[in-house]
N, C-alpha and C positions, 0 to 999 in steps of 0.2 A: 240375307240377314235374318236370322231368326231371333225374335223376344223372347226372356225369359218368363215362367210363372209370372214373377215376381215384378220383375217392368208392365207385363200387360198389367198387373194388380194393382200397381201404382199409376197407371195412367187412369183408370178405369174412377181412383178416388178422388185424381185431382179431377177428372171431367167432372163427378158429382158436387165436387167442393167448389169448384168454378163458380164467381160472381159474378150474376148475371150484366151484361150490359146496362148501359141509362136509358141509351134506344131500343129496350129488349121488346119485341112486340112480336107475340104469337098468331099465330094464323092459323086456318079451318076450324074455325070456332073454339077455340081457346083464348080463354077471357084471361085479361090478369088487370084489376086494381091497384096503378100504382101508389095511390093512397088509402087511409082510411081515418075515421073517424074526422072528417072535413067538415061538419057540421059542430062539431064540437068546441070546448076552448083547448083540447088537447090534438091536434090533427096530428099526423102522422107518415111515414112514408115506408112503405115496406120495402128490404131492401133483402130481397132473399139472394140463395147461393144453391148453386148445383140445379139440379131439378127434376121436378117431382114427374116428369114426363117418364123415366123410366125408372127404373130400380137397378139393384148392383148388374143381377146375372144381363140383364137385356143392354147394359150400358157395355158389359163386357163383351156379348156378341158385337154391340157397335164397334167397340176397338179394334176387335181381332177385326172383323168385315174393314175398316179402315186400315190394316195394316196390311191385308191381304195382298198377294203381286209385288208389296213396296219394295223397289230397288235397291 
């Protein structure tokens, strides 16, 4: 099965767009604040999407390397 341009391009936006988990918790020293502003009368919870771990082209080497071999 080969992908086209167009399907790896489209996997590659939803992986960035992807909401992150509630239990998302990074590891080797990769910090993330699931709140902020706790001190305040405004607290907050950030509630990001995709991530900031790679950018497009390295997200795209991820897919192809994940699609590589598949049956």
């Amino acid at each position: 099965m080969k992908l086209t341009d167009e399907q790896v391009k489209h996997m590659v936006e939803r992986f960035l767009a992807w909401k992150l988990p509630e239990d998302f918790n990074p590891d080797c020293g990769i910090t993330f604040a699931k709140t902020y502003n706790t001190f305040t009368k405004h607290p907050a919870k950030y509630e990001p999407s995709g991530t900031n771990l790679f950018g497009f082209t390295q997200a795209e080497e991820m897919v192809l390397h994940m699609i590589e071999g598949m049956p």
